[in-house]
LODO-841825 format. One line per field, with one value per residue (C-alpha): x, y, z; residue number from 1; residue in three letters; chain. Coordinates in pm, 1 decimal, padded with zeros to 6 digits. Layout:
N
u <- (X ...)
v <- (Y ...)
w <- (Z ...)
num <- (NUM ...)
residu <- (ALA ...)
chaine <- (A ...)
//
This chain:
147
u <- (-00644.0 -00300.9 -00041.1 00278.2 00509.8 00774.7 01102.0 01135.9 01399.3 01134.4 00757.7 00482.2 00151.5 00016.8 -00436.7 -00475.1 -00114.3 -00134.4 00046.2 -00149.0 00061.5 00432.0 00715.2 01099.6 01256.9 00966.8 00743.5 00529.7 00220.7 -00023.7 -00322.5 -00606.3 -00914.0 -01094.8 -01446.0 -01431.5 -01213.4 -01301.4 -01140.1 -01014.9 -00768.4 -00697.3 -00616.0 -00350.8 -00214.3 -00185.6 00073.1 00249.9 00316.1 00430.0 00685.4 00794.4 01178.9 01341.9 01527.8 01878.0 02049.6 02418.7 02542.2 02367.9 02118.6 01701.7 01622.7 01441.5 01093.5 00967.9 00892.7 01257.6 01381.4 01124.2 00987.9 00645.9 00402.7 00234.0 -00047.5 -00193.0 -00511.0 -00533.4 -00798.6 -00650.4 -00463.3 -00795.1 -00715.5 -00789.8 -00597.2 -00730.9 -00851.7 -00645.1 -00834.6 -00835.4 -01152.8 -01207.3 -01492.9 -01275.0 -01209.7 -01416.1 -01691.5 -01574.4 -01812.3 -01687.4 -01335.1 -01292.9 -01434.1 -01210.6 -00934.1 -00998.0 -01014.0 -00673.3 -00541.1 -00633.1 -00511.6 -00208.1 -00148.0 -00208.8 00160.4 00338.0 00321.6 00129.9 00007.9 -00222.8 -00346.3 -00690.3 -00947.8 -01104.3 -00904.9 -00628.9 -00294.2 00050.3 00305.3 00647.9 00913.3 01325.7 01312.2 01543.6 01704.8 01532.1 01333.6 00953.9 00756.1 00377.1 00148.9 -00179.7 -00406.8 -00730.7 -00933.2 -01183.5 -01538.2)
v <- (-00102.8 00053.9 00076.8 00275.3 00058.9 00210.1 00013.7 00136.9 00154.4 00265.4 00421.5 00544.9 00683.0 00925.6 01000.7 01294.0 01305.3 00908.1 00656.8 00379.3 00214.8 00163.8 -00071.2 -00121.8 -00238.7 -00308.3 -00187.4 00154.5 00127.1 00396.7 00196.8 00294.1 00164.8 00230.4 00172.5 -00148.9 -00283.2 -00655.8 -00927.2 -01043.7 -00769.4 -00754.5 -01109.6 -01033.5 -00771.5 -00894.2 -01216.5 -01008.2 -00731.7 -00985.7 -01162.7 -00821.1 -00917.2 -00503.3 -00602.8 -00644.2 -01015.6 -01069.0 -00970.5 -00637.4 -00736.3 -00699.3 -01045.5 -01070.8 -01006.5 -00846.6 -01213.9 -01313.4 -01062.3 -01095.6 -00723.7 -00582.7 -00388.5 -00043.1 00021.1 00375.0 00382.7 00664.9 00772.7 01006.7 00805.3 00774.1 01169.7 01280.5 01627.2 01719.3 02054.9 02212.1 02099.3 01723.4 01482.6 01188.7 00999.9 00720.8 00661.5 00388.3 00496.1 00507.7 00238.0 00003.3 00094.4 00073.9 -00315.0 -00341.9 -00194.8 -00431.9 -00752.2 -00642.5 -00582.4 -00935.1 -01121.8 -00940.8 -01017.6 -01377.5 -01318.8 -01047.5 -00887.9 -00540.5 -00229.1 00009.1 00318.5 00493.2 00457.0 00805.3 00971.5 01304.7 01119.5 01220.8 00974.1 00975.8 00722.3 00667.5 00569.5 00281.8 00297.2 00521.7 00258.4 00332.0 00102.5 00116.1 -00185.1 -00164.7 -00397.5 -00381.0 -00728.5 -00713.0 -00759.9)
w <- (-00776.3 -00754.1 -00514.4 -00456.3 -00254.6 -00100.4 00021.0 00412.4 00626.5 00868.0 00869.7 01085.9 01074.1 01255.9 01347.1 01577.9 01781.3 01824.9 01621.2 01478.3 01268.1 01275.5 01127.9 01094.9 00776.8 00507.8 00246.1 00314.9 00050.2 -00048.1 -00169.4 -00387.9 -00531.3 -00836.6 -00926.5 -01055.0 -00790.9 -00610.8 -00391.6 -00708.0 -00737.0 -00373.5 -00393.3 -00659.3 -00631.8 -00163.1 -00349.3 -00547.2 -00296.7 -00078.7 -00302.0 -00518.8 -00479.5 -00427.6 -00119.6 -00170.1 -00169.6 -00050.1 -00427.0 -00377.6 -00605.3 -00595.4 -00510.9 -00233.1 -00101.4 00186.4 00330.2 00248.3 00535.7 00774.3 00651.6 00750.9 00576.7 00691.1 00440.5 00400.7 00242.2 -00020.1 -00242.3 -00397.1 -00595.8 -00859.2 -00858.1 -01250.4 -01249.6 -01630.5 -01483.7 -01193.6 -00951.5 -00919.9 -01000.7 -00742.7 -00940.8 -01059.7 -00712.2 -00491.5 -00248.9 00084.3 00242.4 -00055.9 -00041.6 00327.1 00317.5 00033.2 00220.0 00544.0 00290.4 00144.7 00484.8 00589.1 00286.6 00329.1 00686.7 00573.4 00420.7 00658.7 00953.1 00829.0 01071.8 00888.1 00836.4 00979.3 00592.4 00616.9 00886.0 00811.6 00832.4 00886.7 00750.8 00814.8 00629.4 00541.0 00191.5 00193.4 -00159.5 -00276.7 -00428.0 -00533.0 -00729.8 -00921.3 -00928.4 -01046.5 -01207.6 -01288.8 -01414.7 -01733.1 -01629.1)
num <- (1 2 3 4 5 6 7 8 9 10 11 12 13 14 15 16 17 18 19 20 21 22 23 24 25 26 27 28 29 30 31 32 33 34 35 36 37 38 39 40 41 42 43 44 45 46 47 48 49 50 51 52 53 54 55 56 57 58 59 60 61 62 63 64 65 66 67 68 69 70 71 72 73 74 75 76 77 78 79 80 81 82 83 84 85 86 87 88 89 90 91 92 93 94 95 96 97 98 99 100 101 102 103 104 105 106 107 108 109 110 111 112 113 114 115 116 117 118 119 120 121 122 123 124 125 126 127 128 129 130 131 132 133 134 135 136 137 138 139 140 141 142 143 144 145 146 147)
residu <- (UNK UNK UNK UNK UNK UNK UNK UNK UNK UNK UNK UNK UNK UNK UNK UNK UNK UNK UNK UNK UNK UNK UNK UNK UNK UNK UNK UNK UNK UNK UNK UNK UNK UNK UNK UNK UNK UNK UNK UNK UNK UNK UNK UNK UNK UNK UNK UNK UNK UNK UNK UNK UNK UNK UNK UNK UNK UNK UNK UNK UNK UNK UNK UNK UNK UNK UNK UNK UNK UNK UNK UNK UNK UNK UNK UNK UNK UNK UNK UNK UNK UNK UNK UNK UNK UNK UNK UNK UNK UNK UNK UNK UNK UNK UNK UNK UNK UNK UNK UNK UNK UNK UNK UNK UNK UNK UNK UNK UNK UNK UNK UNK UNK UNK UNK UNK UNK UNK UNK UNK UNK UNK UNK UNK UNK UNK UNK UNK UNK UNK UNK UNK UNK UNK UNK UNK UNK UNK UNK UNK UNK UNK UNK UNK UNK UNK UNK)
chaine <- (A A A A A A A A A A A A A A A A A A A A A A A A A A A A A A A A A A A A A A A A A A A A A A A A A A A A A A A A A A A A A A A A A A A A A A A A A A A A A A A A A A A A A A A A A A A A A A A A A A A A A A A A A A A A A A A A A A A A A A A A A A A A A A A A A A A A A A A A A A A A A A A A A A A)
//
């Protein structure tokens, strides 16, 4: 599973002309899932989103989490993530099956909003999605379990 979180100063996303998903100050997060992919990782890697500490404290320092300022999420799912780009043009077969990866994307959703407030995406619909990169600050988590 990985994720590209993205500190926000504010983001939408867009299906079709309509906005579906929308927050203030927060974290904007691609997320993808690989083949292998379960609740297990959701589970993680839904904790450790929510208490990643990249907001700034009174010091100016990274020390707190999205929960810490009463943040939101918006998460975008995005298969193409699992893109392999050996040739030119990229390889998708690391990446989840869409009727797996949308439950999985739904499960994260809800352990997330367990956490924080979090709008989503549309899973298998063209998106536009706008964001101010608050920082810039852009971080990678992945993690991926052994069988």
């Amino acid at each position: 599973m990985k994720l590209v979180v993205q500190r926000v100063t504010n983001a939408s996303v867009e299906v079709e002309g309509n906005i579906v998903g929308e927050i203030g100050e927060g974290l904007m997060v691609l997320v993808g899932f690989g083949l292998n992919d379960t609740q297990r990782e959701a589970d993680y890697l839904a904790g450790k989103l929510a208490k990643l500490r990249i907001f700034p404290d009174e010091n100016g320092k990274m020390n707190k989490s999205v929960m810490d300022i009463g943040g939101k999420l918006l998460l975008v799912p995005q298969f193409t993530l699992y893109g392999k780009t050996k040739k030119n043009r990229p390889s998708f077969h690391k990446a989840l099956a869409p009727d797996k990866a949308t439950e999985l994307f739904d499960y994260f959703t809800e352990k997330c909003s367990e956490l924080v407030e979090t709008q989503t995406g549309e899973f298998g619909a063209f998106m536009k999605v706008s964001l101010l990169n608050n920082g810039p600050v852009t971080i990678l988590l992945e993690k991926e379990f052994e069988s």
